[in-house]
Backbone bond lengths (Angstrom), bond angles and torsions (degrees), N, CA, C in turn:
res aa  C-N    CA-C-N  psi(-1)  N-CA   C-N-CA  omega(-1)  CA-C   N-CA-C  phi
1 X - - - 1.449 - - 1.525 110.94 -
2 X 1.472 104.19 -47.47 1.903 100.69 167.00 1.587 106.91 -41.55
3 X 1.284 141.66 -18.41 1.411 119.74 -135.71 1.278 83.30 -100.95
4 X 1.855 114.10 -42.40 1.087 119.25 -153.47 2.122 116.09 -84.11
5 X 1.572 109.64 -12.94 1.041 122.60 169.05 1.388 107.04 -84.78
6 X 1.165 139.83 -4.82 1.312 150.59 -160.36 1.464 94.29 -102.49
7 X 0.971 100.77 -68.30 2.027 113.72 168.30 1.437 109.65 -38.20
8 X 1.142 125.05 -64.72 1.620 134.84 -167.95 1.379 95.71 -66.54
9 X 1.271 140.67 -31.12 1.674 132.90 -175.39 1.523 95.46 -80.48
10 X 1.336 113.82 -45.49 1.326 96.97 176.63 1.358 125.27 -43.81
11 X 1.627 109.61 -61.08 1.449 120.02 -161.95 1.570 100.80 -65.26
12 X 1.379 127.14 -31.25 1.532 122.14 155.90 0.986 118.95 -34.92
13 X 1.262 107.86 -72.06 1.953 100.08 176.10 1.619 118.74 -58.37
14 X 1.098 121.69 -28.73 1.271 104.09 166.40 1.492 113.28 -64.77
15 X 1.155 112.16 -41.63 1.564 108.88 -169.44 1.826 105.43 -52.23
16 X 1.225 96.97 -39.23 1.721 107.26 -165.10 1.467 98.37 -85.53
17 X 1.514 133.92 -23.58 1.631 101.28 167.61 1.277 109.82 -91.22
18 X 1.848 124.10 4.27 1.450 98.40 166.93 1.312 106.36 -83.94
19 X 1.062 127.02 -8.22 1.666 141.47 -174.73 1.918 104.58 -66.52
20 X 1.085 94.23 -34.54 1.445 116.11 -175.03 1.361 119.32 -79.68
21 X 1.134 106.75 -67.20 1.606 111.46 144.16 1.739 135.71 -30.12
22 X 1.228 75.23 -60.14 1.980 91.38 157.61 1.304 115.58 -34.75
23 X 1.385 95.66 -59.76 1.785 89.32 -153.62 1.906 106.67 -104.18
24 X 1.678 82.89 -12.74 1.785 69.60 -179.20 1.650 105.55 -85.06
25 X 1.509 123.43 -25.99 1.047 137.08 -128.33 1.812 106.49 -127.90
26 X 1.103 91.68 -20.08 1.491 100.71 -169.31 1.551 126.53 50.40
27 X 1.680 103.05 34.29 1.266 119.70 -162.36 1.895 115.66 -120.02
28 X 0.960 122.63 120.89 1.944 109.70 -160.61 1.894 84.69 -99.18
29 X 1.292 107.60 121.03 1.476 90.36 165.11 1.472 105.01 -92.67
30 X 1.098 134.57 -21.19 1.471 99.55 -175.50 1.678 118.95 -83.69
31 X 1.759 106.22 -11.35 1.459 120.55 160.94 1.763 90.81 -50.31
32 X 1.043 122.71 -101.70 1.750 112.37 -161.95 1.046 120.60 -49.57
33 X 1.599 129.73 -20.06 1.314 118.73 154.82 1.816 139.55 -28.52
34 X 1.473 83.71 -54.41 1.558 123.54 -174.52 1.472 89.41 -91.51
35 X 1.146 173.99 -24.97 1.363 141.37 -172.02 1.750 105.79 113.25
36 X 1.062 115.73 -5.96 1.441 111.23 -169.73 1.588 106.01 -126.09
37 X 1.274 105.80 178.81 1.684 115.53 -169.66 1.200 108.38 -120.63
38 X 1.365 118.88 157.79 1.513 126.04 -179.79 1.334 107.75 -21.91
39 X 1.248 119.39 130.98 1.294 133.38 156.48 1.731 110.42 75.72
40 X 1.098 110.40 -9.82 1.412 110.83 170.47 1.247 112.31 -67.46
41 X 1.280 130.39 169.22 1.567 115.49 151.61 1.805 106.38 -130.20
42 X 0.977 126.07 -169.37 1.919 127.97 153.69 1.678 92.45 -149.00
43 X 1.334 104.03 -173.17 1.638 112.36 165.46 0.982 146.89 -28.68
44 X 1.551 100.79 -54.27 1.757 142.84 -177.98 1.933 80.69 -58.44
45 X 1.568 102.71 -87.17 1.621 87.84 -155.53 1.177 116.63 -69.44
46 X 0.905 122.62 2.80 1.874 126.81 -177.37 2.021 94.53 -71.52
47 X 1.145 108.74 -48.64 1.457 130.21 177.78 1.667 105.24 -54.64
48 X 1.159 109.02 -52.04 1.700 127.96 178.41 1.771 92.21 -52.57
49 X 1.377 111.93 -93.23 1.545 114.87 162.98 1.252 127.36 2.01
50 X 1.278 104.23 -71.66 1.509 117.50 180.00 1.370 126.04 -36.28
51 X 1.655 82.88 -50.35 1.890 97.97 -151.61 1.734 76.60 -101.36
52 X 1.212 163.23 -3.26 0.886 132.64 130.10 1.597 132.80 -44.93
53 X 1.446 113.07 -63.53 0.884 106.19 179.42 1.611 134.38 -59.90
54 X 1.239 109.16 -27.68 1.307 98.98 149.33 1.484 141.09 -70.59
55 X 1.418 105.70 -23.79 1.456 101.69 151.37 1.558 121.74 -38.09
56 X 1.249 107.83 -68.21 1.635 118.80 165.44 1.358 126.30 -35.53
57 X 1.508 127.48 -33.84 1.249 123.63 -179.72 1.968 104.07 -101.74
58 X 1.169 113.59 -0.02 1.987 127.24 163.20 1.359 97.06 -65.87
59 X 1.751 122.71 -39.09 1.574 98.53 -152.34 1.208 91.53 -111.79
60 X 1.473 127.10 45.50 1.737 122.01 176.50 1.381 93.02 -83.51
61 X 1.483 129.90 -47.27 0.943 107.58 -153.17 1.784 115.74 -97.94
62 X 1.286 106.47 4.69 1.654 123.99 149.41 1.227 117.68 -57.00
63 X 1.696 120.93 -35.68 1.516 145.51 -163.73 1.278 93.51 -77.02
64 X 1.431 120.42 -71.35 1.663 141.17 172.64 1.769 104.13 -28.60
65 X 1.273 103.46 -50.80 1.796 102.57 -165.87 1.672 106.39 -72.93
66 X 1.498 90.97 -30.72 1.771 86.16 176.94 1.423 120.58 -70.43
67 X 1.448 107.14 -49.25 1.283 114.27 161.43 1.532 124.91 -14.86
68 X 0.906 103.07 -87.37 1.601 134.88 159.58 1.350 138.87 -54.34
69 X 1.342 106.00 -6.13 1.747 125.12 141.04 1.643 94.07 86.68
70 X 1.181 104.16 25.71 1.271 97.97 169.64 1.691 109.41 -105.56
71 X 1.081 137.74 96.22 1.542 138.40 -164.88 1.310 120.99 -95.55
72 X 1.712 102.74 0.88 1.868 110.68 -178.97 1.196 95.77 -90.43
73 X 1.490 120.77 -26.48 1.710 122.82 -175.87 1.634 101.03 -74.27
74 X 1.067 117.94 -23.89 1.407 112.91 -164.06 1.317 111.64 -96.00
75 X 1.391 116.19 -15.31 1.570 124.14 170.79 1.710 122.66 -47.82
């Protein structure tokens, strides 16, 4: 289970420096990653998306334990 919360923080941070990029930069990296241009999408990044964002909704309840000062839950 460490391996797999380990994974999902990752793909967070990716999500958040293309987020970063985004907005400072007006630049999508996983759009040029994948073959496409700002704001376009195809498969590939729709897939990218995805499995990010669900990464993001795995570590709510890691989010929740910190919150709440419980930090063995969040391990």
């Amino acid at each position: 289970m460490h391996y797999l919360k380990a994974l999902a923080l990752l793909l967070v941070v990716v999500g958040a420096v293309n987020w970063l990029l985004v907005g400072a930069f007006k630049f999508d990296l996983v759009a040029a990653l994948t073959g496409s241009t700002f704001g376009q999408t195809n498969i590939l990044s729709t897939i990218v998306y995805v499995v990010v964002g669900i990464a993001g909704v795995a570590l709510l309840p890691t989010l929740a334990g910190w919150v709440a000062g419980r930090p063995e839950q969040a391990a």
